[in-house]
Kinemage of the C-alpha trace (Angstrom):
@kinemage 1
@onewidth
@group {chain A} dominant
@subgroup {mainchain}
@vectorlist {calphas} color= white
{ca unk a 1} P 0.000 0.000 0.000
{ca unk a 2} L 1.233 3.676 -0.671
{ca unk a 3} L 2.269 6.127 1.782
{ca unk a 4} L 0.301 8.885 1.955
{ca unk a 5} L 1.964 11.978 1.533
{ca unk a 6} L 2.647 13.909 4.755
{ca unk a 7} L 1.974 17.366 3.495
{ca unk a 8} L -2.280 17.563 3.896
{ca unk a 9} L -1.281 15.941 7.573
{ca unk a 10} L 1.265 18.982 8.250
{ca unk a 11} L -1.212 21.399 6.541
{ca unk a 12} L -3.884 19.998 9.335
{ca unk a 13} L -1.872 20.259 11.792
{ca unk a 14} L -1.275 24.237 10.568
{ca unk a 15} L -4.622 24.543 10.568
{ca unk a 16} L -6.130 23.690 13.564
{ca unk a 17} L -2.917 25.205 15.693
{ca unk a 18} L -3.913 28.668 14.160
{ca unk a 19} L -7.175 28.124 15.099
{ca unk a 20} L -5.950 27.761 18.565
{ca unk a 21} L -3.765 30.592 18.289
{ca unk a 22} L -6.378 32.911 17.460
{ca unk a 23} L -8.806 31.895 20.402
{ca unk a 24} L -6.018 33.110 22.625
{ca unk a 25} L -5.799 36.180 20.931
{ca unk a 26} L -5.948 38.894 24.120
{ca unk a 27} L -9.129 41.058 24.149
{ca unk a 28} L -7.627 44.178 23.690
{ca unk a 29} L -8.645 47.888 25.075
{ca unk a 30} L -9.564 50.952 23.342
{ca unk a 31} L -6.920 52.945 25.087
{ca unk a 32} L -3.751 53.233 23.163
{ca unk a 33} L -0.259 54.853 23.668
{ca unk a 34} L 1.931 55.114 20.865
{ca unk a 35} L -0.542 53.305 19.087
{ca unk a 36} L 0.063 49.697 21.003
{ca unk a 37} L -2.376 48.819 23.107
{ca unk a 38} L -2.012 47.109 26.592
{ca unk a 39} L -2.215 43.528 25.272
{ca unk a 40} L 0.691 44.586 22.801
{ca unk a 41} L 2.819 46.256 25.504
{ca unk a 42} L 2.196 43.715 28.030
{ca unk a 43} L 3.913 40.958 25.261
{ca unk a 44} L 6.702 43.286 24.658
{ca unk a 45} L 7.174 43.804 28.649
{ca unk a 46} L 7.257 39.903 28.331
{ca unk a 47} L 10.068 39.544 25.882
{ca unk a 48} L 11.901 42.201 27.491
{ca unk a 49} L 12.686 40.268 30.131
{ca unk a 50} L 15.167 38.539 28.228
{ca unk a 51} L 17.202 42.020 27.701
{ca unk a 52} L 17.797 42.695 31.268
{ca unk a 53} L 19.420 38.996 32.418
{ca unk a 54} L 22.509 39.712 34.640
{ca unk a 55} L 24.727 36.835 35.438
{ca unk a 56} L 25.533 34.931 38.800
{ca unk a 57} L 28.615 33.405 39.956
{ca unk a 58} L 28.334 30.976 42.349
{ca unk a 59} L 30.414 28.436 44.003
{ca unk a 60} L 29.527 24.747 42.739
{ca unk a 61} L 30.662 21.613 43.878
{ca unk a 62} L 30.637 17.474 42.748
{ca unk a 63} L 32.429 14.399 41.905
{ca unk a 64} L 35.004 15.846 40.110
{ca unk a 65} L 35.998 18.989 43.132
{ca unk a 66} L 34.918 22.488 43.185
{ca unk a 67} L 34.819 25.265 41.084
{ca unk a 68} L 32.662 28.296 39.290
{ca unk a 69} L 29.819 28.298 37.757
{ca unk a 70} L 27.410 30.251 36.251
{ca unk a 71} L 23.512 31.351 36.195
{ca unk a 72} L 21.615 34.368 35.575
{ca unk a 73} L 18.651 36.303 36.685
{ca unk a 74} L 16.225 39.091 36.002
{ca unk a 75} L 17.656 42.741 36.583
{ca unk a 76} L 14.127 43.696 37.910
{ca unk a 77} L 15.328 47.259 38.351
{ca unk a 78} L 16.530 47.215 34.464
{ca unk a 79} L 13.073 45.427 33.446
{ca unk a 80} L 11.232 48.113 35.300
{ca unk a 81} L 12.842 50.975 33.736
{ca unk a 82} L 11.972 49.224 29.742
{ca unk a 83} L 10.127 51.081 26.991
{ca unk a 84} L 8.021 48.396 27.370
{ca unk a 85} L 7.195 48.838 30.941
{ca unk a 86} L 7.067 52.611 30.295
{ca unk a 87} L 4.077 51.646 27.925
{ca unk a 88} L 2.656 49.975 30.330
{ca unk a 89} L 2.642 53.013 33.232
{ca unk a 90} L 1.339 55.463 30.256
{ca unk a 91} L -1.558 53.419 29.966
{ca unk a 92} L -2.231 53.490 33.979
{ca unk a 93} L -5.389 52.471 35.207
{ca unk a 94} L -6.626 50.949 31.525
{ca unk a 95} L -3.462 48.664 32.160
{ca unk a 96} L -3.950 47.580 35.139
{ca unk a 97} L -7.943 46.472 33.998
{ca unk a 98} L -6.528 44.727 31.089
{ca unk a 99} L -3.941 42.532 33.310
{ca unk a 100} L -6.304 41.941 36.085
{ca unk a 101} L -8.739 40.362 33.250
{ca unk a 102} L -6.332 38.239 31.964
{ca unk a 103} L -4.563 36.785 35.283
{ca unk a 104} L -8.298 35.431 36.211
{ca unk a 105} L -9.140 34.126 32.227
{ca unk a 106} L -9.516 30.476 32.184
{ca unk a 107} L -7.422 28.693 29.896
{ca unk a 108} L -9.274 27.045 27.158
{ca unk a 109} L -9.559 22.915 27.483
{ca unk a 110} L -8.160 22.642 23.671
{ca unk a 111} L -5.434 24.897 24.462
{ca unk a 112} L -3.725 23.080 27.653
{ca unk a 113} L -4.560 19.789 25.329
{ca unk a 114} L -2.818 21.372 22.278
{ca unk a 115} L 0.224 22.199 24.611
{ca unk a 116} L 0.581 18.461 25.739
{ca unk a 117} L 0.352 17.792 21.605
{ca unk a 118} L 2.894 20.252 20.431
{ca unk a 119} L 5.683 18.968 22.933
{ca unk a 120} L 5.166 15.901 21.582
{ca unk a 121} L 5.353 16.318 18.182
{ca unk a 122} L 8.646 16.041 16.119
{ca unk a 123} L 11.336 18.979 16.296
{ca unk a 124} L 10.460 19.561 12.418
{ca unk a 125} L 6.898 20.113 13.010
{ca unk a 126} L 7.495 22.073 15.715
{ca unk a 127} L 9.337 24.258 13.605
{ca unk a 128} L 6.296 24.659 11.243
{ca unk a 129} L 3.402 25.006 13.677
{ca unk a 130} L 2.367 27.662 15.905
{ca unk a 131} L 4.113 27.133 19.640
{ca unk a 132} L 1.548 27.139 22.270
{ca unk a 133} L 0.872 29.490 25.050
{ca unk a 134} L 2.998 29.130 28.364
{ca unk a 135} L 0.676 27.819 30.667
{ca unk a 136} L -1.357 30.316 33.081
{ca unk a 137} L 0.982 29.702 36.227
{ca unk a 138} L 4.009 31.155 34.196
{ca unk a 139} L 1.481 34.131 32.380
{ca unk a 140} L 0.324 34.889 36.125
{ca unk a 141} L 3.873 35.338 37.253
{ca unk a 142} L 4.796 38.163 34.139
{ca unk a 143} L 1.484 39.249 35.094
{ca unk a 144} L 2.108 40.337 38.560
{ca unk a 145} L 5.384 41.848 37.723
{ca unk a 146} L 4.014 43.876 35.361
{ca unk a 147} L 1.229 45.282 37.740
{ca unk a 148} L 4.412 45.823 40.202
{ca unk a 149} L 5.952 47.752 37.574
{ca unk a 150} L 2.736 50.089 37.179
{ca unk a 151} L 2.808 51.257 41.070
{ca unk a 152} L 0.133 53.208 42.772
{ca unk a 153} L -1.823 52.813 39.174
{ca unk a 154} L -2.113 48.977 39.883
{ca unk a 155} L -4.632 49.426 42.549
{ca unk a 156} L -7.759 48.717 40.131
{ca unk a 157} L -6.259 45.577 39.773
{ca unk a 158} L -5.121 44.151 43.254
{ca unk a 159} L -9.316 45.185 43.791
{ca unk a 160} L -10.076 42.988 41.744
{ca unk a 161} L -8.205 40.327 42.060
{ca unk a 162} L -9.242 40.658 46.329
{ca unk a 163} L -12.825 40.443 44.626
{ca unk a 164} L -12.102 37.459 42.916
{ca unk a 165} L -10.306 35.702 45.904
{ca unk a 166} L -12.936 33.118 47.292
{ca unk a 167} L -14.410 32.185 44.063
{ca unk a 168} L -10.755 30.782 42.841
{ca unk a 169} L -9.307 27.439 42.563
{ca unk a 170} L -6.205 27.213 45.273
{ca unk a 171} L -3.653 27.689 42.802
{ca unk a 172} L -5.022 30.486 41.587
{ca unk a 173} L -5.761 32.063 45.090
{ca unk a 174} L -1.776 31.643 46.338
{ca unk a 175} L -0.767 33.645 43.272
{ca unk a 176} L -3.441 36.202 43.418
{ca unk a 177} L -2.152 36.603 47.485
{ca unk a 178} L 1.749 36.483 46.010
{ca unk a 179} L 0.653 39.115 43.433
{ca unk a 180} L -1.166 41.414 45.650
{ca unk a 181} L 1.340 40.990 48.170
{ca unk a 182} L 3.578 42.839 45.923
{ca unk a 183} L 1.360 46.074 44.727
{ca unk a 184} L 1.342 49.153 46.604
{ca unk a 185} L -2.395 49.740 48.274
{ca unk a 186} L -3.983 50.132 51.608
{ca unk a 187} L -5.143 47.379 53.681
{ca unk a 188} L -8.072 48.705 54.230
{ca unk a 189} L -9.050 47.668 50.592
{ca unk a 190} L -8.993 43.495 51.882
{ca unk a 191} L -11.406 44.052 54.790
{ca unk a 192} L -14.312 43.943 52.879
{ca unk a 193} L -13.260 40.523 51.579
{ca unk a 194} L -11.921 39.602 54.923
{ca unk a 195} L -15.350 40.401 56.528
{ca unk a 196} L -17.407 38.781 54.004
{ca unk a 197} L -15.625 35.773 54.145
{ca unk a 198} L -15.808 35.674 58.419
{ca unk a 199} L -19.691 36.138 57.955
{ca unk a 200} L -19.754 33.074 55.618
{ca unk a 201} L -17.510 31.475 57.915
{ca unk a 202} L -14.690 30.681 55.588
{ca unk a 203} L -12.203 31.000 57.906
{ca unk a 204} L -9.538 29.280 55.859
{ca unk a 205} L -9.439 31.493 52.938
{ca unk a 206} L -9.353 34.471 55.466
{ca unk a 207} L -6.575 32.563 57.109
{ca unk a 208} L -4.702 32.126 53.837
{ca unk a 209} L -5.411 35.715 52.408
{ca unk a 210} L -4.366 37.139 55.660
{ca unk a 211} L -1.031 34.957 55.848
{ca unk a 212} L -0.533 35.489 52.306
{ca unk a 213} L -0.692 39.017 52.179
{ca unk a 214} L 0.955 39.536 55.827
{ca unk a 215} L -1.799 41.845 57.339
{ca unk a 216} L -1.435 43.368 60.665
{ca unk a 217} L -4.564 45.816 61.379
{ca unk a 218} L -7.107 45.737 63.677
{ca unk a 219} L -9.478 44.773 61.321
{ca unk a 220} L -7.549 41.199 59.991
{ca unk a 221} L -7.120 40.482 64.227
{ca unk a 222} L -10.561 41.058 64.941
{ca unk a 223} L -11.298 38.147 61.479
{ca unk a 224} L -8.488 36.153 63.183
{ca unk a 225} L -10.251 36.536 66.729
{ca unk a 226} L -13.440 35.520 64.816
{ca unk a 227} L -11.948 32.258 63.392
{ca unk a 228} L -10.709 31.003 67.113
{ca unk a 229} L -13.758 31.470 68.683
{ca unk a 230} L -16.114 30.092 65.593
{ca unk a 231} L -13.399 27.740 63.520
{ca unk a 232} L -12.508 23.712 64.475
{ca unk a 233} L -9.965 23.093 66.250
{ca unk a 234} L -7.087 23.222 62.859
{ca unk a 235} L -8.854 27.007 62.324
{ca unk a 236} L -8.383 27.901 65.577
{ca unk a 237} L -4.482 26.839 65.685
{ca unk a 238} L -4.118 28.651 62.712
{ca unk a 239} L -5.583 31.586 63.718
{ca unk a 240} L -3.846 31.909 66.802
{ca unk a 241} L -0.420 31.100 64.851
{ca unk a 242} L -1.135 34.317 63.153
{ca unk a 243} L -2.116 36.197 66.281
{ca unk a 244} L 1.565 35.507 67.781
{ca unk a 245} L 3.466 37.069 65.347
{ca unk a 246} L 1.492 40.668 65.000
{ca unk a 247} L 2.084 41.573 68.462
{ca unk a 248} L 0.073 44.393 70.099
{ca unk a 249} L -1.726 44.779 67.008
{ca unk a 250} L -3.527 41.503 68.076
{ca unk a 251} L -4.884 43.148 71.409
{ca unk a 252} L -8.545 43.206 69.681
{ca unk a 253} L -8.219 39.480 69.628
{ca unk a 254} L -7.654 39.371 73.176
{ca unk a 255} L -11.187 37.924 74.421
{ca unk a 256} L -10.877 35.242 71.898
{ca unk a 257} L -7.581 34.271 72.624
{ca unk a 258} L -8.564 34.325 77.049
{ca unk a 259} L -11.594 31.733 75.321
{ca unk a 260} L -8.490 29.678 73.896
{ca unk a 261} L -6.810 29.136 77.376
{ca unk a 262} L -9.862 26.994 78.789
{ca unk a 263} L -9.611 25.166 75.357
{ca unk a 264} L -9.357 21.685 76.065
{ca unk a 265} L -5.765 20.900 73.570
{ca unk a 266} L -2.877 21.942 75.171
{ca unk a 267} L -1.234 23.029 72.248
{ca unk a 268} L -3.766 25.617 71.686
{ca unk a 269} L -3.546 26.823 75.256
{ca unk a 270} L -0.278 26.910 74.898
{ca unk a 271} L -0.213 29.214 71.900
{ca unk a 272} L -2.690 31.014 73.033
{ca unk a 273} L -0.594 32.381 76.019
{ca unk a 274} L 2.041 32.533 73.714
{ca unk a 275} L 0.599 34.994 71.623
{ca unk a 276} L -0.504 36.953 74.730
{ca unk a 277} L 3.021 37.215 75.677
{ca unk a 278} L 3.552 38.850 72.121
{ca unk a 279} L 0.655 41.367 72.987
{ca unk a 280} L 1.963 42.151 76.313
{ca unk a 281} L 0.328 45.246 78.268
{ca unk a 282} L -2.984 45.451 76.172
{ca unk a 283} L -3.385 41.641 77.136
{ca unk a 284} L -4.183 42.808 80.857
{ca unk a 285} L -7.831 41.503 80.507
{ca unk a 286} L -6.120 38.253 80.359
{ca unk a 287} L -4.133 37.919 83.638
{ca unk a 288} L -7.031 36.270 86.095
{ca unk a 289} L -6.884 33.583 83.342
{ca unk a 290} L -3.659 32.979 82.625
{ca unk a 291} L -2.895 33.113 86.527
{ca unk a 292} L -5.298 30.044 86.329
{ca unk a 293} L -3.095 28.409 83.869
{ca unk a 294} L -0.137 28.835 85.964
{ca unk a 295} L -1.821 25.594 87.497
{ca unk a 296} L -2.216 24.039 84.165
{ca unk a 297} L -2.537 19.989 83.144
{ca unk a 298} L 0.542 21.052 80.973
{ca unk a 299} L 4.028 22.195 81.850
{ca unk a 300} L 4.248 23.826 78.778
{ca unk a 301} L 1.201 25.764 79.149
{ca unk a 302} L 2.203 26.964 83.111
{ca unk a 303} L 5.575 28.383 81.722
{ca unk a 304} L 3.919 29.971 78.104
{ca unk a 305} L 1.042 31.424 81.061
{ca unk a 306} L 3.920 32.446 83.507
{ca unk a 307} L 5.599 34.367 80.676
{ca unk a 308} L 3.219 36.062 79.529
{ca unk a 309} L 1.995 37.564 83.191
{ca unk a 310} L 6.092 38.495 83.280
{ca unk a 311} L 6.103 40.393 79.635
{ca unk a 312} L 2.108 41.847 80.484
{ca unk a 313} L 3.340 43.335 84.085
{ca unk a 314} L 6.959 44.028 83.180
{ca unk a 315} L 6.123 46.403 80.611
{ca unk a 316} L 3.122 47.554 82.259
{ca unk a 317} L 5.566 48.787 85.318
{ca unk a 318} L 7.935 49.858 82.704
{ca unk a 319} L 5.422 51.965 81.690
{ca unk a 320} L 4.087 53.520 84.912
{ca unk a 321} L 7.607 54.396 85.644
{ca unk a 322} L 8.071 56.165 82.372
C-alpha cells in the first residue's frame, strides 16, 4: 500500500494550531499609547525580560571537586525601567484592567490539550506550527510583575483580584495573594473581603489571604479573633499562629484568645498564652486567666502562662515608671 503523503497531515496540523492561536488572541482595550495597546505592551514587557538577564557566579561543587559556575537572573530594576514597561505606566489604570482580566481568564480545554500535543510532536513540526501558550501559572507570574511595575496605578487591579479571591481554585488564590502581596495599596481595601468571608464562615481562605498578604490591622485580628472562637480546632491553631506574630496589634483578639486558654488541647492553650506574651500590656484583661493556667494539666502551658503575666506586668511597670 502507498504512503500517503505527509503534506495535507502537516497542513492539518497548521490549521487547527492557528485556530488555537487565534482563540487566545488577548481582548484588547480601546486605550492606546503610541498606538500599542495594553495587550501589545504587556507581550513586549514579556520579551523584554530577556534584555535585562545579569549573570551569577556561584560556588559549585561534585564528583570531580569544586569550582565556578554560572547562572543568571532578572535585573528587575533594568526590566522596570523598559520602553516596554514605560508603555505599560502610560496606559495606567486601563493597564492595570486589562492585566487583572487576563490573570483570572480560564485557559481554554483545547489549548492546555494542544500544549501536551505540540511537545510531543517532532522537532520539524514544531518548527512549522504555531508554539503554544505558556501555561497560566508562568502568564500569572509576568502578570504580577508587570502590575508591580505600574505602582500606585495597579490598585484597580489588586481590587479585583481581592474580589475574585474566594471564588478561585487554590492555585489560583496563592498567586493572586503572592501578586497582591507585591502592589502598593492600603489594607483597608482586603477588609471587605476579609469580613465577608468571616460572615460566611470561611475562615480558611481568610486565614490564607491574611497569611498570604501579611496583614497586621485591627481589622484582619478582629477576622483572626473571629476564626478562634467560631473555627474547628485546625482554624483555631491557625488563627492563633497568626495572632503571635502581629504583636500588640492583636490586642482586639484578646477575648478570643482568654476563650483559647480553657480550650481543652494543650497546644492551643499553649499558643494562646504565647501569643498573649507577644501582645503584652494590652493583654491585661487576660491575667485572672492565665494566673489560672499557671496551674495548668501542661508544663508547657504553666511556663507559656507564667511568661506572659512576666512580659504583660513588666512592661506595664515599665510603663508607669516612664
Amino acid at each position: 500500500m502507498a504512503k500517503r503523503p505527509a503534506i495535507p497531515i502537516v497542513a492539518a496540523l497548521v490549521v487547527a494550531a492557528a485556530g488555537v492561536v487565534v482563540c487566545q488572541i488577548p481582548r484588547d482595550h480601546l486605550a492606546t499609547y503610541k498606538g500599542k495597546t495594553a495587550a501589545a505592551w504587556f507581550k513586549e514587557f514579556c520579551a523584554a525580560e530577556a534584555r535585562h538577564q545579569r549573570p551569577n557566579i556561584y560556588t559549585a561543587s561534585g564528583p570531580t571537586g569544586s569550582g565556578r559556575a554560572a547562572a543568571t537572573s532578572t535585573d528587575i530594576d533594568g526590566w522596570f525601567a523598559d520602553p516596554a514597561a514605560d508603555g505599560l505606566r502610560a496606559l495606567g489604570t486601563n493597564a492595570a484592567f486589562y492585566l487583572a482580566n487576563e490573570f483570572l481568564r480560564d485557559e481554554k480545554i483545547w489549548t492546555g490539550s494542544y500544549r501536551k500535543t505540540f511537545y510531543k510532536l517532532p522537532k520539524i513540526i514544531q518548527r512549522i506550527v504555531p508554539k503554544p501558550s505558556d501555561p497560566p501559572v508562568f502568564v500569572r507570574m509576568k502578570i504580577a510583575h508587570a502590575l508591580q511595575a505600574l505602582g500606585t496605578n495597579a490598585l484597580p487591579a489588586a481590587c479585583i483580584l481581592i474580589e475574585s479571591y474566594a471564588n478561585s481554585d487554590p492555585s489560583t488564590r496563592l498567586q493572586i495573594s503572592e501578586a497582591v502581596r507585591s502592589l502598593r495599596y492600603e489594607p483597608e481595601t482586603l477588609h471587605p473581603v476579609l469580613q465577608g468571608l468571616a460572615a460566611k464562615q470561611q475562615f480558611s481562605l481568610a486565614l490564607d489571604l491574611i497569611g498570604n498578604s501579611r496583614l497586621r490591622s485591627p481589622e484582619a485580628c478582629t477576622v483572626l479573633g473571629s476564626a478562634v472562637l467560631n473555627g474547628d480546632l485546625l482554624i483555631k491553631a491557625r488563627a492563633v499562629g497568626l495572632l503571635t506574630y502581629l504583636g500588640p496589634n492583636a490586642a482586639v483578639a484578646v477575648p478570643a484568645l482568654i476563650s483559647a486558654l480553657t480550650n481543652p488541647d494543650k497546644e492551643l492553650r499553649y499558643s494562646a498564652a504565647s501569643a498573649l506574651a507577644e501582645i503584652g500590656p494590652p493583654a491585661r484583661a487576660a491575667v485572672p486567666t492565665l494566673e489560672g493556667c499557671t496551674n495548668d494539666a501542661s508544663a508547657l502551658v504553666q511556663h507559656a502562662a507564667r511568661r506572659a503575666l512576666l512580659a504583660i506586668s513588666a512592661q506595664t511597670n515599665r510603663q508607669a515608671e516612664q
